[in-house]
C-alpha positions in Angstrom: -29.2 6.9 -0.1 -32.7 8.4 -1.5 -34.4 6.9 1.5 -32.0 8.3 3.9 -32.5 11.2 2.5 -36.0 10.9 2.4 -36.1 10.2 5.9 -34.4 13.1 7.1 -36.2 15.1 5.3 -39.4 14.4 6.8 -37.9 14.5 9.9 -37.3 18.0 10.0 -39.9 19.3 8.0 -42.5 17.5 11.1 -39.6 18.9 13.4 -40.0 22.9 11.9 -44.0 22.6 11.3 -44.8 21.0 14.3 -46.2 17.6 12.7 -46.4 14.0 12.8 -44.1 12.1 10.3 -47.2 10.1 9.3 -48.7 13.2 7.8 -45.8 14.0 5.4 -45.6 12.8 1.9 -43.3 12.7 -1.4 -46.5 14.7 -3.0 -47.3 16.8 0.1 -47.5 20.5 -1.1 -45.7 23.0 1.8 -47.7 25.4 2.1 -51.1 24.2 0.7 -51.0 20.4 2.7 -48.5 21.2 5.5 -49.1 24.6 6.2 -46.3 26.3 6.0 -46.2 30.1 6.3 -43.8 32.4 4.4 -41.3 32.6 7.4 -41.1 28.6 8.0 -40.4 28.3 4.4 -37.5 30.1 5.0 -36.9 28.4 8.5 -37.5 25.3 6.2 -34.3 25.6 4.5 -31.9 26.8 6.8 -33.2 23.5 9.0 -31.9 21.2 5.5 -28.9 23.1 5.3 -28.2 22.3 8.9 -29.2 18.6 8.3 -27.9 17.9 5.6 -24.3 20.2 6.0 -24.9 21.8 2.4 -25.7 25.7 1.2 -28.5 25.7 -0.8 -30.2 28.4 -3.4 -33.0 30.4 -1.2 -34.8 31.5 -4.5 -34.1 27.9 -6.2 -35.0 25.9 -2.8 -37.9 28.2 -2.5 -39.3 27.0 -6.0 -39.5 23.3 -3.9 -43.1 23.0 -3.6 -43.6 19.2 -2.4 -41.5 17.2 -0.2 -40.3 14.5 -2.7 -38.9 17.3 -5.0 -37.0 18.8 -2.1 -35.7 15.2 -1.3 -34.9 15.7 -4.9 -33.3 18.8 -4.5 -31.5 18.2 -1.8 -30.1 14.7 -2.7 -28.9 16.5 -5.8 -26.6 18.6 -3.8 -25.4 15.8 -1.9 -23.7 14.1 -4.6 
């Protein structure tokens, strides 16, 4: 399940930032190692909630920093 999850969540975060899958990891940092700007943050989470068929938090999903603690966060609203 986790990796699933894991999975699909680098998939779209390389899908919204325009990166290679390769370059995303559980302790990648959004903004500082991926680059994400204020607006793809946001574009960020509407792209999970798509995925992933859930409503998330914006003020709690924007407190994500790193991709493992949005697989995390996002596996969390999944059960």
């Amino acid at each position: 399940m986790a990796g699933d999850v894991r999975e699909r969540v680098i998939k779209v975060v390389a899908e919204t930032l325009n990166l290679e899958a390769g370059q995303i990891h559980d302790e990648s940092k959004f903004v500082e190692d991926l680059g994400a700007e204020s607006m793809q943050s946001v574009e960020l989470i509407a792209a999970f909630e798509e995925e992933f068929d859930i409503e998330m938090d914006e003020e709690e999903a924007l407190d994500v920093k790193t991709v493992g603690k949005a697989v995390d966060f996002i596996a969390a609203h999944l059960d």
